[in-house]
N, C-alpha and C positions, 0 to 999 in steps of 0.2 A: 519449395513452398514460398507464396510470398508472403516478405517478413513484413508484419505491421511497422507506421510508424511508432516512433519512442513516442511515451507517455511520460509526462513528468509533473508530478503532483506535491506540490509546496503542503507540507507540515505545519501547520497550525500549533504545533507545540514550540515551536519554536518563535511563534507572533507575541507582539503585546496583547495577552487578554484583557488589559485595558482598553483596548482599541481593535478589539476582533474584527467589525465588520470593517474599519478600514481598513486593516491587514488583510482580508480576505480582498477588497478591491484594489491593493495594491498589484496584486496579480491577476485579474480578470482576464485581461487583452492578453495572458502569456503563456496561462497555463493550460493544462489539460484535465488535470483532476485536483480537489482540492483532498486533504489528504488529512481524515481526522480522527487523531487518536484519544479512542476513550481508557480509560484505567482504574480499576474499582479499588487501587488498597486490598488487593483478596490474590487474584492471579497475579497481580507484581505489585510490588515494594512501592506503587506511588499512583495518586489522585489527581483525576484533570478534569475534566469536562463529562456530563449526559446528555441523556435525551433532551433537556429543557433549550438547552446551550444550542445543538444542532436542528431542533425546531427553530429558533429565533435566528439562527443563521442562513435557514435555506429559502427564507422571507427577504436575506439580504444581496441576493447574490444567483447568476445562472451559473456558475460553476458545478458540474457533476461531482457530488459528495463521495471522497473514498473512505466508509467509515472503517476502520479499523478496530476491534473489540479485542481488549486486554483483558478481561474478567473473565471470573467465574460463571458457570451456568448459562451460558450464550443462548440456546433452545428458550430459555424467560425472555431475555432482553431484544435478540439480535431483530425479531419480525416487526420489534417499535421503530426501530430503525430506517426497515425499511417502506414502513408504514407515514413515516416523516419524508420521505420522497429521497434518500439516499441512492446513487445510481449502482454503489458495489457494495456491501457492506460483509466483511471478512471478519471471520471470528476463529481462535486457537485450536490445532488438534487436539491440545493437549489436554484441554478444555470441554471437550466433547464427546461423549460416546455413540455417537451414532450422525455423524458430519455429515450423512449422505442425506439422512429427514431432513436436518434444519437446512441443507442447499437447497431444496424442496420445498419447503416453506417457504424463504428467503424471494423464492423465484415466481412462487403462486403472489407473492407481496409486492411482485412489480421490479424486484430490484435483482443485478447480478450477485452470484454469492462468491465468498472467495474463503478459501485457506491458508490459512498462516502457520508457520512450522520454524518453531522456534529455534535461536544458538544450535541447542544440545539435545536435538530431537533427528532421529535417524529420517532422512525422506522417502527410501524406499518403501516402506508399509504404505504409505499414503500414494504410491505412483498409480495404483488400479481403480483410486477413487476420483480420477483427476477429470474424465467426463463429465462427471457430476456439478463442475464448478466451471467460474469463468475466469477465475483471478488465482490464482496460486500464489503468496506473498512469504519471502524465503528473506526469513531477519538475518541481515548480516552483521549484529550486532546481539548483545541479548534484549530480550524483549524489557520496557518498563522506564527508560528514560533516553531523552534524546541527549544529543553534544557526544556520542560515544564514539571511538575510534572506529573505524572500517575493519574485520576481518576478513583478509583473503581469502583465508582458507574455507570463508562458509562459499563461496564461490562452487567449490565443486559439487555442492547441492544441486546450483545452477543450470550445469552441467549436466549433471542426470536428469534434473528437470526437462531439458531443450531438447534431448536425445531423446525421452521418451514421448515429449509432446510432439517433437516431429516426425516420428516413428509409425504414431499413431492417428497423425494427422488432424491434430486436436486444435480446436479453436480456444483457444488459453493465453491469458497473459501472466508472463512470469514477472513478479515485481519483487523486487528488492526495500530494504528498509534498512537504514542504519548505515550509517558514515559517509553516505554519497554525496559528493561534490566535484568540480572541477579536477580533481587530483585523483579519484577513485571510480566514476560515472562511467570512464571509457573500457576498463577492466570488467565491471559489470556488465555491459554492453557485448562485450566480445565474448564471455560466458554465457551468453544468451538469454538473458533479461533484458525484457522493454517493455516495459512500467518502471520508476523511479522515484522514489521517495526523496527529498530533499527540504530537512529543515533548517540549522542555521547557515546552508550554505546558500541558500534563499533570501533567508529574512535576517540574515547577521550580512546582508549584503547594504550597501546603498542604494541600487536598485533593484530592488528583488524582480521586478518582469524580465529586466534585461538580464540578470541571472539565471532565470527559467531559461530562456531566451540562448543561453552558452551550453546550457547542459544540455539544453536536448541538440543544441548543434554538434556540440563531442561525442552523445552516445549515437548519432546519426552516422556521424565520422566512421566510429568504430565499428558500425552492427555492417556499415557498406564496405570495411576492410581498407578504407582509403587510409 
């Protein structure tokens, strides 16, 4: 099959929200996705951004939004999302009891849908629903705050993932979230994720473009075996 190129979508959790819309143009020229994680205080331990925040940002910027939903009850919230002009908008299994409507919904709304599949959440249940979506998002950290260490071992999620999407010959991107940077991006890469999440390895940079700009060149390195 051929392999799509790597996507690499800078975290906004990790920008000055004092200074959102220039941190979002600080990456325009470099990125692929911009990558925005909401979090209600309910599904995880911490409070960031809504709808008001990613309305007033998609006014600022042609970056394809990758919204990412951390709460509760996604079937309420996620079709606002993508009703605001979102290009992926991903919401939790763990979250959801019937993943395969709201993809459905999500898709009648203009936008791609994706799943997310937490730390400590098995991925084979969720391998038969994976036509259904376009984004598969496999946290390699636990879900609910950035700056977290890389875990290797959620890698082999990956792994099952790439075996069953290419098995099946499935149009899906596997993305990763949680501790990617220059030191971990290539590992990811070579497990078969290409989508990438990257927050302070972006914007705790000096220049977060040219940072874009390294990662996708190493996870390019890695996915061609070079």
């Amino acid at each position: 099959m051929t392999v799509p190129p790597p996507i690499v979508a800078p975290s906004i959790l990790a920008a000055d929200f004092a200074r959102l819309a220039e941190e979002v143009r600080a990456v325009e020229n470099a990125a692929d996705w911009l990558h925005v994680d909401v979090m209600d205080n309910h599904f995880v331990p911490n409070l960031t951004i809504g709808l008001p925040v990613v309305q007033s940002l998609r006014a600022a910027t042609e970056l394809p939004f990758d919204v990412h939903l951390m709460i509760e009850d996604p079937r309420r919230w996620a079709p606002g999302y993508a009703d605001a002009g979102a290009y992926n908008v991903t919401f939790h299994a763990e979250a959801c009891d019937d993943p395969v409507a709201l993809a459905k919904d999500l898709r009648s709304a203009g936008a791609k849908a994706g799943l997310a599949i937490d730390r400590d959440t098995p991925i084979e249940p969720y391998l038969e629903l994976l036509p259904s979506f376009d984004t598969l998002l496999i946290m390699t950290i636990k879900a609910g705050f950035g700056g977290q260490r890389f875990i290797p071992q959620l890698l082999d999620k990956v792994r099952t993932a790439r075996r069953h999407v290419d098995a099946g010959h499935l149009e899906l991107r596997i993305e990763v979230d949680g501790g990617i940077a220059a030191d971990t991006i290539a590992q990811a890469s070579e497990a078969g994720a290409d989508a990438f999440v990257a927050g302070t390895a972006v914007y705790g940079a000096d220049d977060p473009a040219e940072a874009v700009r390294k990662l996708r060149a190493l996870a390019e390195r890695a996915a061609s075996g070079a």
